[in-house]
C-alpha positions in Angstrom: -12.4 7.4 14.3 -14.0 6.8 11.1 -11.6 5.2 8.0 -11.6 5.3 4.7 -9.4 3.0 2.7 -8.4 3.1 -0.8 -7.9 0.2 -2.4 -8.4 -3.2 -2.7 -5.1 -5.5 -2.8 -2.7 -7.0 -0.5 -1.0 -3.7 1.2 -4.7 -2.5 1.9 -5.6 -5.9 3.3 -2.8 -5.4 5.7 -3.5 -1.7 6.6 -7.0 -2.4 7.5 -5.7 -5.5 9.4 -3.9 -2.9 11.4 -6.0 -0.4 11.2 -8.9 -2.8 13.1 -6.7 -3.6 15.6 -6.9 0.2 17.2 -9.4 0.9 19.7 -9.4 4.3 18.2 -10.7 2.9 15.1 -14.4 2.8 15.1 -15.1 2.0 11.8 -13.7 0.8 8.2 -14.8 1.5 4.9 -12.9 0.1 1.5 -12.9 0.6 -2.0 -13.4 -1.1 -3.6 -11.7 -3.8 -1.3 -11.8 -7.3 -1.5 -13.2 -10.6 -0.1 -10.7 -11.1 2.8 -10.9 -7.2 3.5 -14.7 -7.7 3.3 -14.6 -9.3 6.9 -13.3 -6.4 8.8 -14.1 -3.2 6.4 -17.5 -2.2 4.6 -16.9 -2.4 1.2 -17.9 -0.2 -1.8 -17.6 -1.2 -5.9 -15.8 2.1 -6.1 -12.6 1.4 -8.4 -9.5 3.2 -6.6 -8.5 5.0 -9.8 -11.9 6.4 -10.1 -11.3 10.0 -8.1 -14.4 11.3 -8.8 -16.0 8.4 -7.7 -14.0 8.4 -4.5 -14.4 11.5 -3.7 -18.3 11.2 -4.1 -17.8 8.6 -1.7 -15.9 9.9 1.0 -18.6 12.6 1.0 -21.2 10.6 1.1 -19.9 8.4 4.2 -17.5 11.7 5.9 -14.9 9.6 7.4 -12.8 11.0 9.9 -9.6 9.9 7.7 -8.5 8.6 4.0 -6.0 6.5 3.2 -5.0 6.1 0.0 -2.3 3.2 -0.5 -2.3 2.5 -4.2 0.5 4.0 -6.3 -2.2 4.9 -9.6 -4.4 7.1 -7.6 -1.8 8.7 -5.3 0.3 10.1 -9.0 -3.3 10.8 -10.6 -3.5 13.2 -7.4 -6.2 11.7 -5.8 -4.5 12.8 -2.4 -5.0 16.3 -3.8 -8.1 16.2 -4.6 -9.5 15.0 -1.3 -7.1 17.7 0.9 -9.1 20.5 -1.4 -12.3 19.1 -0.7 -11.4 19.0 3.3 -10.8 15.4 3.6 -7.7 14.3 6.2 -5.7 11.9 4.1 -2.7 9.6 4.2 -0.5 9.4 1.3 1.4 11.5 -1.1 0.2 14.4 -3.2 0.8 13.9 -6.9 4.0 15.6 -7.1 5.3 13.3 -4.5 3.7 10.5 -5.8 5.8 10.5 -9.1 8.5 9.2 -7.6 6.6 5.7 -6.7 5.0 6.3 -10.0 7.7 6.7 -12.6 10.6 4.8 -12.4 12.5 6.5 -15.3 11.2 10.0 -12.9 12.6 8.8 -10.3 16.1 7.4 -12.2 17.0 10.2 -13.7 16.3 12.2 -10.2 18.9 10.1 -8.7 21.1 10.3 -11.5 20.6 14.5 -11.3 21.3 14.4 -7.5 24.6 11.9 -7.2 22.1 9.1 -5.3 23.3 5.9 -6.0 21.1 3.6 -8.1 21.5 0.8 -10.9 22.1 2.3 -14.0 20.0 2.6 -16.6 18.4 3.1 -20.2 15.0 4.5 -21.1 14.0 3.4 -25.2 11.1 4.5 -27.2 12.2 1.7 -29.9 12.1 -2.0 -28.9 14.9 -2.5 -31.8 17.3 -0.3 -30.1 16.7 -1.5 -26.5 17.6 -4.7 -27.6 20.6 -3.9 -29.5 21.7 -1.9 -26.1 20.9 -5.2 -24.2 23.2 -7.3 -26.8 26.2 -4.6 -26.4 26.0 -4.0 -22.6 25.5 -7.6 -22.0 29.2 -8.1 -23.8 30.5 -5.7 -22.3 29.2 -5.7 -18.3 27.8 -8.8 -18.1 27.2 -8.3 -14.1 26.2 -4.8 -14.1 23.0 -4.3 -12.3 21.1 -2.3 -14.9 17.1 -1.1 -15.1 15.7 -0.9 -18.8 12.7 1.4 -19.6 10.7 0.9 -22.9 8.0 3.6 -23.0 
């Protein structure tokens, strides 16, 4: 089997670690990859957001398999984009991806559905986020508590 991983940090490093250690595994392409992933994948200078890019790629080489680890290409739907073009991938589609993706998504999903999370505050004005910080501070001084400030 023929892999192509997306990427180029840590996580990837240790998925093609893994990866290499199948004898199923033939062969391992990264993009764009790194040095240490450099010595047990073929790497491209493709960035992982580009999708286009990717996909050109994963055309161009036909792997048997993607695998797309990083969260800004899984939300920009890069998944999607290589299932239509007839690409077996691993990772989330886009609307899946959100949830990795946007943390004031995936708050106010767990607020909607009773799942227990830290509560929290989403601002569009850094004046007002701090005045929240000042008053829930006083008031909760240990309450576990995620701000947003979009």
């Amino acid at each position: 089997m023929n892999i192509l991983v997306v990427g180029g940090g840590g996580r990837e490093h240790a998925i093609i670690t893994a990866l290499s250690k199948s004898p199923k595994v033939e062969k391992i392409w990264a993009a764009p990859g790194n040095g240490g992933i450099s010595a047990l994948a073929e790497c491209f200078p493709v960035k992982a957001t580009d999708l286009d890019g990717i996909l050109g790629l994963a055309k161009k080489l036909n792997p048997d398999f993607v695998f797309v680890a990083p969260d800004d290409p899984l939300v920009m739907g890069m998944v999607d984009r290589l299932n239509e073009a007839g690409f077996r991938t691993f990772g989330p589609r886009a609307n899946a991806a959100i949830l990795e993706g946007s943390k004031v998504f995936s708050k106010a999903l767990m607020k909607k559905y009773g799942i227990p999370t830290a509560g929290y505050e989403t601002f569009t004005d850094a004046d007002k986020a701090i005045e929240y910080l000042s008053l829930i501070h006083i008031s909760e001084p240990t309450r576990p508590l995620y701000i947003s400030y979009a």
